[in-house]
C-alpha positions in Angstrom: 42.5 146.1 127.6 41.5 142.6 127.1 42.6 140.8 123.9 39.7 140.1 122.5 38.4 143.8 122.8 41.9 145.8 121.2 41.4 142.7 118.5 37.8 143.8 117.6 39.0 147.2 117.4 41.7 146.0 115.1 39.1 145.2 112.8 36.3 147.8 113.2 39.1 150.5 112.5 40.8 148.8 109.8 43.9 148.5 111.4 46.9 148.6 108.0 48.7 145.5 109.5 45.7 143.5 109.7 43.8 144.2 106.3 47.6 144.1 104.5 47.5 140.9 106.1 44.0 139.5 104.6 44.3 141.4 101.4 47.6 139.3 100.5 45.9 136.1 101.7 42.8 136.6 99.4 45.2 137.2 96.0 47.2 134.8 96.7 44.3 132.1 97.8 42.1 133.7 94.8 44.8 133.1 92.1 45.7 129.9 93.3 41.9 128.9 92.5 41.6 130.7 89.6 45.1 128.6 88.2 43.6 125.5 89.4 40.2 125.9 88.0 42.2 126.4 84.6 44.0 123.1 85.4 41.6 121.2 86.8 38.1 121.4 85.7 39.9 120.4 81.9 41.4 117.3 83.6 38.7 116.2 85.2 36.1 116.8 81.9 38.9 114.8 80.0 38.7 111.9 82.4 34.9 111.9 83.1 34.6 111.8 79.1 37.4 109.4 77.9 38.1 105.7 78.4 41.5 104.8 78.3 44.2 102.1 80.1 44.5 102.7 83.7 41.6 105.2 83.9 40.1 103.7 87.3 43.6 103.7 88.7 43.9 107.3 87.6 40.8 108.6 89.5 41.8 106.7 92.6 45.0 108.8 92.4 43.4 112.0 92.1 40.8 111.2 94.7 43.7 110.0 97.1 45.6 113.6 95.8 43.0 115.9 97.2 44.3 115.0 100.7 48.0 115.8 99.6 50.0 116.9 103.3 50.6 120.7 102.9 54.0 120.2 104.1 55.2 117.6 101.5 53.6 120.2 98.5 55.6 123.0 100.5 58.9 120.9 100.5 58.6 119.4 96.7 58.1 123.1 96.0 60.7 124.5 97.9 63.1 122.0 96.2 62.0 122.8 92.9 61.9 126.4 93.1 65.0 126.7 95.4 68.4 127.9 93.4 69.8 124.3 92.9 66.3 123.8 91.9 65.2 123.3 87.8 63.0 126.3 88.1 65.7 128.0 90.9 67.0 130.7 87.8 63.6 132.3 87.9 63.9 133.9 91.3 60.2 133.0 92.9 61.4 131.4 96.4 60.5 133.4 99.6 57.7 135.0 97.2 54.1 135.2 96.8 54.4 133.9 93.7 55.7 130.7 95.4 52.9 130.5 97.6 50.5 130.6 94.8 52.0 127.8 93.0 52.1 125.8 96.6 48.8 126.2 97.0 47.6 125.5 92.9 49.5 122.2 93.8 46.7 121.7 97.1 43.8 122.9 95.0 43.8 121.4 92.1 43.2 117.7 93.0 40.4 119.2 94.4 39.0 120.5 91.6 39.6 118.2 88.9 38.1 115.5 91.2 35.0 116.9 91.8 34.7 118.4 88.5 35.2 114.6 87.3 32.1 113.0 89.5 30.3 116.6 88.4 30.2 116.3 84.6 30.6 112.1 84.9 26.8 112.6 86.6 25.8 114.5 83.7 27.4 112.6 81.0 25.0 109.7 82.2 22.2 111.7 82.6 22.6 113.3 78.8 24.5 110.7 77.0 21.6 109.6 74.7 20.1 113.0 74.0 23.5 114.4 73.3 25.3 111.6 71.4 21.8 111.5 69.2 22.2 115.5 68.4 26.0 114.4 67.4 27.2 116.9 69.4 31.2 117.5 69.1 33.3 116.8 71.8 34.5 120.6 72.5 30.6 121.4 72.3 29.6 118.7 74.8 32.3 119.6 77.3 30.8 122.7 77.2 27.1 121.7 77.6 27.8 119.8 80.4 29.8 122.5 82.1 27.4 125.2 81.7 24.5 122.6 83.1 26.8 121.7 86.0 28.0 125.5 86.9 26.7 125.5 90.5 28.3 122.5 91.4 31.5 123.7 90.1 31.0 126.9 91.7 31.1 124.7 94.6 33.9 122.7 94.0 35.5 126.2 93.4 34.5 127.3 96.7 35.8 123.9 98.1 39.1 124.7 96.6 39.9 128.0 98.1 38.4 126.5 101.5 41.5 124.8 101.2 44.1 127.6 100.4 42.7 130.0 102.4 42.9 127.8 105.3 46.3 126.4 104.4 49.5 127.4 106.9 52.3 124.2 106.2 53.2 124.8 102.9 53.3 128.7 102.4 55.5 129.3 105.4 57.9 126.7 103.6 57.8 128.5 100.2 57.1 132.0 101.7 59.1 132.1 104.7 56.2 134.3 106.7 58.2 137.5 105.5 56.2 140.3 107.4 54.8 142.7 104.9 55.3 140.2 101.8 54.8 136.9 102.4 52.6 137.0 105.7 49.1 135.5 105.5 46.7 135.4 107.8 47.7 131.9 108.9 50.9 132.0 109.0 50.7 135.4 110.6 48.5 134.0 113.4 51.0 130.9 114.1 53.9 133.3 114.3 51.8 136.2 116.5 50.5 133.7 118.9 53.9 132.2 119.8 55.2 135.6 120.0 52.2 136.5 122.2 50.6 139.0 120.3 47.1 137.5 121.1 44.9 140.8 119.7 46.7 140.9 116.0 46.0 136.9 116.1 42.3 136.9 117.4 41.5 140.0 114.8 43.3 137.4 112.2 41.3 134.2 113.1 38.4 136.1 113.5 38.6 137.5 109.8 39.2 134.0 108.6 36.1 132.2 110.6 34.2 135.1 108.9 36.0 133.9 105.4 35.3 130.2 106.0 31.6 131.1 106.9 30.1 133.0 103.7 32.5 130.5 101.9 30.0 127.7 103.0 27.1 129.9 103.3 28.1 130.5 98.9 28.5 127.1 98.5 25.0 126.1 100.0 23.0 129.0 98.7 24.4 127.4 95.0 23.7 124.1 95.7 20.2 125.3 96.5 19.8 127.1 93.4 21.3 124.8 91.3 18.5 122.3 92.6 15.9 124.2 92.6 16.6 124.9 88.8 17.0 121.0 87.9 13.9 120.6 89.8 
């Protein structure tokens, strides 16, 4: 049987090794987002609101940190977690706990710097009307959140573009431990070297299909979003 055809049947029956596969790589790309949103939508409110020393520098940093190499996140990780590491006691290496925190580290850049030029945008746009209702600062953080949701839906969606997508660093952290730390990328570097072209197609498959309504999300949002300003 050709490849292609026993990987479609991998999927239409729902082979266990291939959905074990996904299901681990949508927790662990879906809490890395949600852990990054946490992070990073406060940072970058905080630095589209304030003024202070070194501010430009700052968001020229974070802009340059959304293309962070995977494999440098998975090695500063890796040292940090590993036993001689500060954070070694707690016992996460070789875990998917590790490979959230790897990819929070990718994501978040992301976030916070498109969450920055979001709510910057509207901060011009509503300065006057806000700073002449005296509006606190919590309040207007909010405000301009709320009015900018569907573009931070979509840096959102960005964000676990990224993770889902991501192979260097979680094999570092992880160590592609079948039935634990295997993702769907990892697990289709490791089953196409090995040969194993059906269990890899069914896998790359799954994620085009990912990476597809991720975008499809992401424009249907931007579309509402404007026709609701407009």
């Amino acid at each position: 049987m050709p490849p292609e055809t026993s990987a479609l049947q991998m999927i239409l029956t729902a082979d266990p090794t291939l959905w074990a596969i996904v299901r681990l790589s949508l927790i662990v790309s879906l809490s890395a987002v949600v852990l990054a949103a946490l992070i990073g939508i406060p940072l970058g409110a905080f630095v589209a609101l304030t003024r202070f020393r070194g501010r430009e520098g700052f968001i020229v940093l974070l802009n340059a940190l959304m293309g962070l190499p995977p494999v440098v996140v998975g090695l500063a990780v890796y040292l940090l977690l590993s036993r001689a590491g500060p954070l070694g006691p707690l016992g996460l290496l070789f875990t998917p706990a590790a490979m959230v925190v790897a990819q929070t580290v990718l994501v978040t850049p992301i976030i916070a710097a498109l969450s920055r030029q979001t709510i910057e945008d509207l901060w011009t746009e509503y300065r006057d009307e806000l700073t002449a209702m005296d509006v606190g600062p919590f309040a207007r953080v909010a405000t301009l959140i709320w009015d900018g949701r569907f573009s931070l839906v979509v840096a959102l969606l960005a964000g676990f573009g990224r993770a889902a997508a991501e192979v260097g660093a979680i094999i570092i952290v992880g160590g592609n431990i079948d039935g634990f730390t295997r993702t769907m990328t990892t697990a289709i570097a490791l089953e196409t070297s090995k040969g194993d072209l059906p269990l890899a197609i069914g896998l790359g498959v799954v994620l085009i299909g990912i990476v597809i309504i991720i975008n499809a999300l992401a424009w249907m949002l931007r579309r509402a979003g404007e026709r609701m300003a407009g």
